[in-house]
Backbone as JSON, one array per atom type, in Angstrom:
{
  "sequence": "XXXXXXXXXXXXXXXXXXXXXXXXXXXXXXXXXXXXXXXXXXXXXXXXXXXXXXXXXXXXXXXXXXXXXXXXXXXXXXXXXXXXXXXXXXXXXXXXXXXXXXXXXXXXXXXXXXXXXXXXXXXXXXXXXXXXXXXXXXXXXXXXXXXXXXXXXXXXXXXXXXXXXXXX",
  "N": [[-2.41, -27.16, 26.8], [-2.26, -25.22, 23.92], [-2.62, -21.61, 23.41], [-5.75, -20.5, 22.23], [-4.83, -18.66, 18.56], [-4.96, -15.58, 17.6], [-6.87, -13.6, 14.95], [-4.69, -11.56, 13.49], [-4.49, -9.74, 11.23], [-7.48, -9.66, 10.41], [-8.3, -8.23, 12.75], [-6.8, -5.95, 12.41], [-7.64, -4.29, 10.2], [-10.24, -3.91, 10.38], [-9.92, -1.9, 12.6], [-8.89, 0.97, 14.1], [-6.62, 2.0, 13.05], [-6.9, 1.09, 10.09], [-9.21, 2.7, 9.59], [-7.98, 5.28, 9.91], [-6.05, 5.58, 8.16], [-7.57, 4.79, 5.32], [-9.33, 7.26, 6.14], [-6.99, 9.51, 5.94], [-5.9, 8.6, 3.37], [-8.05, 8.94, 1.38], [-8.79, 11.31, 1.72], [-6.26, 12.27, 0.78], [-6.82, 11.88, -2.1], [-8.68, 13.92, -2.33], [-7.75, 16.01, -1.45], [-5.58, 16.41, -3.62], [-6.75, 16.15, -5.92], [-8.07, 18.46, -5.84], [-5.47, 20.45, -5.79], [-4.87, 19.59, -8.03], [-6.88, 20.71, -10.1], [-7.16, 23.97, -9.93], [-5.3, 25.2, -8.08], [-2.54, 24.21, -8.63], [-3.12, 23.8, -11.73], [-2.61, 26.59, -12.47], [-0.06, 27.23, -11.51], [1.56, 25.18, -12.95], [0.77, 26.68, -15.83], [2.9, 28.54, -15.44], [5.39, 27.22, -16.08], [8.65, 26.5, -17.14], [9.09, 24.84, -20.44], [10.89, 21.98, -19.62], [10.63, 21.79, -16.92], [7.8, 22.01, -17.33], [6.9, 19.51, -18.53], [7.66, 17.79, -16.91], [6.23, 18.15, -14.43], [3.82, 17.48, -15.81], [4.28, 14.87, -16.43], [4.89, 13.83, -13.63], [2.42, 14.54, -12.6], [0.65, 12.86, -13.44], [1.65, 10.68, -13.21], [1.17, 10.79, -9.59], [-1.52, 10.52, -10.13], [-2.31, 8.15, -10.81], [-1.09, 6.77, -9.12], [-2.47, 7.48, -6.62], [-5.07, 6.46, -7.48], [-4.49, 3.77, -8.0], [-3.87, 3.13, -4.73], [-6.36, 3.97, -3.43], [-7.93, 2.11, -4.75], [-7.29, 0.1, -3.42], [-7.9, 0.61, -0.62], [-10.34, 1.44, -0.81], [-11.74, -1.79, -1.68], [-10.53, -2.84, 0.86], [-11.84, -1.74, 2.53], [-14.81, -2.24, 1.46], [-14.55, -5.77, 2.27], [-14.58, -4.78, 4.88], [-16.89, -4.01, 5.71], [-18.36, -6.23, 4.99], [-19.46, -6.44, 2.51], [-17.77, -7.98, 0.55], [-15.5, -10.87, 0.37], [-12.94, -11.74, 2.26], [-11.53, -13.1, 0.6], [-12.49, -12.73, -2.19], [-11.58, -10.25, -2.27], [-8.81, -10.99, -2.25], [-8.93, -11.63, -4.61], [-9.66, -9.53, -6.35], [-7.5, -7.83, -5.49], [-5.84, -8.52, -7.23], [-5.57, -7.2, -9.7], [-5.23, -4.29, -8.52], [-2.24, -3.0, -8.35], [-0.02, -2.31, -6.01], [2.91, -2.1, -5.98], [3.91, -1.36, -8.38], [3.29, 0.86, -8.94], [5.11, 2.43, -9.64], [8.22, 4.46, -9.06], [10.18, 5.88, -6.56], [10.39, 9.94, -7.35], [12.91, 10.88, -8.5], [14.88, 13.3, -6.55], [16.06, 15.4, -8.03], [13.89, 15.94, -9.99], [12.13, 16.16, -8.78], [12.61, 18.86, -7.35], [12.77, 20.87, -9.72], [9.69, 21.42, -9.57], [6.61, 23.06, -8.35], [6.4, 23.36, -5.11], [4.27, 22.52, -3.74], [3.29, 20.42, -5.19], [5.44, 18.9, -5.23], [4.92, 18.54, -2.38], [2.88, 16.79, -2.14], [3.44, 14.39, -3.67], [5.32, 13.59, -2.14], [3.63, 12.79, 0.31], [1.79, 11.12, -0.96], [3.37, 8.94, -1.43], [4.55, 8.1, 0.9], [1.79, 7.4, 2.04], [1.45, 5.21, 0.27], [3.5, 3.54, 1.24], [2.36, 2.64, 3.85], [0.0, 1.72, 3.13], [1.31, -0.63, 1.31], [2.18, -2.1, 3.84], [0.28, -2.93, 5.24], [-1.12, -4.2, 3.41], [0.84, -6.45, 2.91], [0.52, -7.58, 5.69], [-2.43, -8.08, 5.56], [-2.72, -10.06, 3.45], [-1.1, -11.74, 3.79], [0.63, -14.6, 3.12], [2.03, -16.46, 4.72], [1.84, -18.11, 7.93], [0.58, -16.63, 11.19], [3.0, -15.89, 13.62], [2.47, -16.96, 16.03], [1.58, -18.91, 15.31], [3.63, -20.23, 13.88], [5.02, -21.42, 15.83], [8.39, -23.13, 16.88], [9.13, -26.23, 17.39], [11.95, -27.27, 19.1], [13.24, -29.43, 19.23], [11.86, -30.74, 17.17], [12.78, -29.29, 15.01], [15.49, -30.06, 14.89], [14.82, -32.49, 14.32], [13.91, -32.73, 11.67], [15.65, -31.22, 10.22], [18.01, -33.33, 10.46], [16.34, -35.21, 8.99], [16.0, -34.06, 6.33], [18.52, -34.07, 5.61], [19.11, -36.72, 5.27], [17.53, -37.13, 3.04], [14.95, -37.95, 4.08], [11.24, -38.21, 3.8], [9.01, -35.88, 5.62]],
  "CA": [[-3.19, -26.78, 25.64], [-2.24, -23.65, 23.09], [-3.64, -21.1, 23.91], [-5.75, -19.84, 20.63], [-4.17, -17.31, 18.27], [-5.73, -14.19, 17.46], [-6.54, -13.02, 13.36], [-4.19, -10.33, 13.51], [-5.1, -9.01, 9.55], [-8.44, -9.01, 10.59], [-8.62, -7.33, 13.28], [-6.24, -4.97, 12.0], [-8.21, -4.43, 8.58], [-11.45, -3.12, 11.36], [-9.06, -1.45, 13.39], [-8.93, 2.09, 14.14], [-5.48, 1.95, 12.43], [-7.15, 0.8, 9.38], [-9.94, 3.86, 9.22], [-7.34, 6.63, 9.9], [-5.32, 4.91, 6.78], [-8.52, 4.79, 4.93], [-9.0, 9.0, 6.13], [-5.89, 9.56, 5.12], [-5.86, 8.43, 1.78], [-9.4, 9.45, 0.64], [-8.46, 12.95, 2.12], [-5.25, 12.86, -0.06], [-6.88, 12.2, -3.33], [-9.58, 14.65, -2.57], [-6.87, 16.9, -1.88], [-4.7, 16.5, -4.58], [-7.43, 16.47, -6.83], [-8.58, 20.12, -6.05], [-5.01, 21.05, -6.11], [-4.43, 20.23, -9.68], [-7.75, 21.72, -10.66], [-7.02, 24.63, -9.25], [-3.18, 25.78, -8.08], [-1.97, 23.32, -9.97], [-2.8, 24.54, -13.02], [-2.21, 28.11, -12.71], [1.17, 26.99, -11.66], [2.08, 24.73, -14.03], [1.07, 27.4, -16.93], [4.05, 29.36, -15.23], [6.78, 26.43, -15.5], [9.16, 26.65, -18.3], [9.01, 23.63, -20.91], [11.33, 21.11, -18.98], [9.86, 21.65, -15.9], [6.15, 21.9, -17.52], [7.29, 18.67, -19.19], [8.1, 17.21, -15.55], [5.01, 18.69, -14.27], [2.4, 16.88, -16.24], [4.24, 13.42, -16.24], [4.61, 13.6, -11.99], [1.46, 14.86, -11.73], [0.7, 11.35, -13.96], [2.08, 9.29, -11.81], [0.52, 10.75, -9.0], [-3.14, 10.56, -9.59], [-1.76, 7.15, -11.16], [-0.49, 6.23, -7.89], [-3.52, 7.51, -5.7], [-5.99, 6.05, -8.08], [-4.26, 2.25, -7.24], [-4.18, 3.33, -3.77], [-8.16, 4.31, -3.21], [-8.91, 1.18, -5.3], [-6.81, -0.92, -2.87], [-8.63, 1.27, 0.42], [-12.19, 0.73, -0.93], [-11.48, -3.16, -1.36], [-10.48, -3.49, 2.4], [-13.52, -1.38, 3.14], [-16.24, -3.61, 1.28], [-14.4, -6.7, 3.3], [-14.68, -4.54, 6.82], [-18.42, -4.04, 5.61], [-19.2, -7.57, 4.87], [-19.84, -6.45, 1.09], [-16.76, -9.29, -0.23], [-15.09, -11.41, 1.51], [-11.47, -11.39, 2.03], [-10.5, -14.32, -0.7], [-12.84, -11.87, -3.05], [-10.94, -9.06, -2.38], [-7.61, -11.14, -2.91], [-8.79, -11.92, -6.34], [-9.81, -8.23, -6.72], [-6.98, -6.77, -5.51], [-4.72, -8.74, -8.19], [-6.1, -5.8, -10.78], [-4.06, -3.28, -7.94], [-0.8, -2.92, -8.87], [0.52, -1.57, -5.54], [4.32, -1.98, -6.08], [4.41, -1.33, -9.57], [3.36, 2.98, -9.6], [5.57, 3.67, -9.98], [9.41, 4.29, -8.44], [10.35, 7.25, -6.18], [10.58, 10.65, -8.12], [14.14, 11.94, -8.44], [15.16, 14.77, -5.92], [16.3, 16.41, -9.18], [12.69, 16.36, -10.61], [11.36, 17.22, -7.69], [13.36, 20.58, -7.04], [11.84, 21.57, -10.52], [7.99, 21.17, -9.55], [6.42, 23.27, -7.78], [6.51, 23.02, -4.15], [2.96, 21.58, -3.69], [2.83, 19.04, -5.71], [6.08, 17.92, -4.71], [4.93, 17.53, -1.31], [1.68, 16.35, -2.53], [4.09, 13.56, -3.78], [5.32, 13.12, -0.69], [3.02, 12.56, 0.98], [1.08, 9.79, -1.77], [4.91, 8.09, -1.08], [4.12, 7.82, 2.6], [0.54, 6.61, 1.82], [1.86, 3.84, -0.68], [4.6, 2.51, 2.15], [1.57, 2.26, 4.89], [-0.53, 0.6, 2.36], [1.51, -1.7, 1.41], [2.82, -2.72, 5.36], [-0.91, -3.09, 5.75], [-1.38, -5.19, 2.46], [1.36, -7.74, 3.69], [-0.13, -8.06, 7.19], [-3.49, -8.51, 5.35], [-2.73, -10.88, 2.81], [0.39, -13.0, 4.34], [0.34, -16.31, 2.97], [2.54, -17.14, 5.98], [1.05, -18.53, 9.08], [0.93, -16.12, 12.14], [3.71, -15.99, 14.37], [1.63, -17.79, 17.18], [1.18, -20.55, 14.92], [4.7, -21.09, 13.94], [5.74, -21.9, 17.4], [8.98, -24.33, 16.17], [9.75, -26.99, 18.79], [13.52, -27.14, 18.67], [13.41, -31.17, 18.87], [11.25, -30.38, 15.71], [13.34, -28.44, 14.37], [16.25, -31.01, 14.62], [14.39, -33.86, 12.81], [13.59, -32.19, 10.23], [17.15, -30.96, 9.46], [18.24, -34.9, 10.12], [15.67, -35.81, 7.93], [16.44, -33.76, 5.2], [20.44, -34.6, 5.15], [19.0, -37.74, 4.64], [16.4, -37.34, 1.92], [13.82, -38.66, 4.64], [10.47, -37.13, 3.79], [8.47, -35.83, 6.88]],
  "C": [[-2.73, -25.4, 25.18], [-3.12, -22.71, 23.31], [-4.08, -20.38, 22.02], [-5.19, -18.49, 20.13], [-5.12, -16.32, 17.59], [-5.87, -13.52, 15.93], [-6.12, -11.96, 13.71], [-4.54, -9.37, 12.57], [-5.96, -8.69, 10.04], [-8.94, -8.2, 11.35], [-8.16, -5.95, 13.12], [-7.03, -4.17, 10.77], [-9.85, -3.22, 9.09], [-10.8, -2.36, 12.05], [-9.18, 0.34, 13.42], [-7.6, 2.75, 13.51], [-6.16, 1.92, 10.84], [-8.43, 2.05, 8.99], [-9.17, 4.88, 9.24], [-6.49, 6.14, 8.52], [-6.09, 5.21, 5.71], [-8.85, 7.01, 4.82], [-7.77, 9.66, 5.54], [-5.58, 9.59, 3.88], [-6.7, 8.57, 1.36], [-8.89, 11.19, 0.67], [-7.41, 13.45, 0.87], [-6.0, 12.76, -1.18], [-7.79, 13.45, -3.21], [-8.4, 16.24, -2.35], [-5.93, 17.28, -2.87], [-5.85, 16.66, -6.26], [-8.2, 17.97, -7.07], [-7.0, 20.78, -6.04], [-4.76, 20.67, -7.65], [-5.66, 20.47, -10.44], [-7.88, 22.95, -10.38], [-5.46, 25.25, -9.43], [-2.42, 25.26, -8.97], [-1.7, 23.81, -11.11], [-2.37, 25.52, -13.36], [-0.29, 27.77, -12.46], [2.31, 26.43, -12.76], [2.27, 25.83, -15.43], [2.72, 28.31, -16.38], [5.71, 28.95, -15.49], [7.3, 26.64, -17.38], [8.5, 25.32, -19.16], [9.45, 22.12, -19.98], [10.74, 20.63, -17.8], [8.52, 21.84, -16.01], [5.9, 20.32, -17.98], [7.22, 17.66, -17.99], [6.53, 17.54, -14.84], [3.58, 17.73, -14.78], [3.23, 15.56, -16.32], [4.06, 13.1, -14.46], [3.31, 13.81, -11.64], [-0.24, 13.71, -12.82], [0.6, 11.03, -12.85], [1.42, 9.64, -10.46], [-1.15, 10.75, -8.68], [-3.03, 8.63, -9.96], [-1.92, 6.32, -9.69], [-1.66, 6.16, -6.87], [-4.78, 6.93, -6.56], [-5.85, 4.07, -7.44], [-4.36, 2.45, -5.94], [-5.48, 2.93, -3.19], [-8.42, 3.26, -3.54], [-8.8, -0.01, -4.13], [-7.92, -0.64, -0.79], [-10.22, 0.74, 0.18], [-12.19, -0.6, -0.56], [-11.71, -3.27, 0.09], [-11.8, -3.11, 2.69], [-14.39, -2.08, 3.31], [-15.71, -4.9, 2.48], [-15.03, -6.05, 4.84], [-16.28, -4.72, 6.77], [-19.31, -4.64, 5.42], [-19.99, -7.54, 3.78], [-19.05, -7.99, -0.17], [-16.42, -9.71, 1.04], [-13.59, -11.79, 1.62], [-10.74, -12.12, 0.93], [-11.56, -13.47, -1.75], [-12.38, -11.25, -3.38], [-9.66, -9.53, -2.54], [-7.41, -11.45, -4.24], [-8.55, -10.53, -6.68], [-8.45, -7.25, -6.65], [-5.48, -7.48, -6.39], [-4.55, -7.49, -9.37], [-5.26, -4.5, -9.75], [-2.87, -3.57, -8.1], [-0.22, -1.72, -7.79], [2.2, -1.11, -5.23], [4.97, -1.65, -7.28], [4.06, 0.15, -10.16], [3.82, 3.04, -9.57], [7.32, 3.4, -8.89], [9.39, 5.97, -7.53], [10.75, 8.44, -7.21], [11.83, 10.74, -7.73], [13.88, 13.16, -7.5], [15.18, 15.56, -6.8], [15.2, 16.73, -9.39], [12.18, 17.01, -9.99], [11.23, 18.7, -6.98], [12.65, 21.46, -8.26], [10.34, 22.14, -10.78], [7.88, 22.06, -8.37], [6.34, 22.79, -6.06], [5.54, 22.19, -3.1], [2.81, 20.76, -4.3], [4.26, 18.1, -5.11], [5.95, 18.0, -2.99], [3.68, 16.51, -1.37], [2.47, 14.56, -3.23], [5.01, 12.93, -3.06], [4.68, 12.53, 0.22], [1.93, 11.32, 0.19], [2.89, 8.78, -1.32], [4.56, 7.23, 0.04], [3.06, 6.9, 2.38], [0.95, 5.12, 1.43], [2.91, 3.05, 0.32], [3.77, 2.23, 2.88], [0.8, 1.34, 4.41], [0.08, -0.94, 2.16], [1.89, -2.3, 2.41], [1.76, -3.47, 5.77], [-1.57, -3.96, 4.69], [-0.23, -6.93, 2.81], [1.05, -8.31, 4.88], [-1.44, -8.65, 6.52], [-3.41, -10.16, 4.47], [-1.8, -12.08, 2.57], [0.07, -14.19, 3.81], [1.05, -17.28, 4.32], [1.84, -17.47, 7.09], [1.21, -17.2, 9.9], [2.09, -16.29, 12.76], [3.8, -17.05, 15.3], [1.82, -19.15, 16.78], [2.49, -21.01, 14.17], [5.41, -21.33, 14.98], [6.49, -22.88, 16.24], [9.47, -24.64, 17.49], [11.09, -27.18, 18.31], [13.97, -28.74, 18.49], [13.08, -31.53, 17.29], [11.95, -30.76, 14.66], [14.79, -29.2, 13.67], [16.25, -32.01, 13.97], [14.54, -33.49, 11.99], [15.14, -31.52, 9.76], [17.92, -32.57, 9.14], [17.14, -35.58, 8.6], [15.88, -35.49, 6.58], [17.85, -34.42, 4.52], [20.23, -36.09, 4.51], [18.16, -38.71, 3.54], [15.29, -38.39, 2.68], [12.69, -37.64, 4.27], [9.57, -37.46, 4.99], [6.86, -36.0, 6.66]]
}
């Protein structure tokens, strides 16, 4: 008998992996949001045109970026909290657009921006690669691992069968 396999997503999703992710990325917008009310601005008034120009589109894209983020963090939340329920939150999180903030900034741009925001964009980068590692584990359409055990006898029909337009 198999032995049963284990929801990996979900337990991952409750996980103590999944609240420091969650800390993490609440922390960053709340940080990034007092630096550009704040340093931010005083900085920016200091940047020439080009690089003031650069300045207010990166610092776009990054509340941009941490705004899809947070929306995608809450989501899992309500699921961990038994507010939705995970095929809720896969409707919901069609409205996140976590592969589409955006592209990495240019090094070039980045040398022009102050030195806080471009790590402050660094560090939403980071966020957005853990997210999504943790959005494909969650929302795999693939089976588990466990549960594609392939028997290699299997594995052989089914190639015979094909060659010979048998359907299985």
């Amino acid at each position: 008998m198999a032995e049963p396999t284990v929801a990996f997503g979900a337990r991952l999703a409750s996980s103590p992996a999944f609240k420091e992710l969650f800390r993490d990325g609440m922390g960053l917008v709340e940080e990034t949001a007092a630096y550009l009310d704040g340093p931010g601005r005083e900085e920016s008034r200091a940047l020439e045109r080009g690089p003031a120009l650069a300045y207010a589109t990166e610092s776009m894209r990054l509340t941009t970026r941490l705004m899809q983020l947070a929306s995608w963090l809450l989501l899992q939340r309500a699921v961990n909290e038994g507010e939705l329920t995970q095929e809720q939150a896969a409707l919901e999180k069609s409205k996140v657009r976590l592969s589409s903030v955006g592209a990495p900034t240019p090094a070039s741009i980045i040398e022009e921006l102050p030195a806080s925001l471009g790590a402050l964009i660094g560090k939403a980068m980071r966020l957005q690669e853990r997210i999504v590692h943790m959005d494909r584990v969650l929302f795999s359409r693939e089976a588990p691992e466990a549960d594609r055990q392939v028997n290699a006898i299997s594995g052989q029909i089914d190639l015979l069968a094909n060659a010979f337009g048998i359907r299985r």
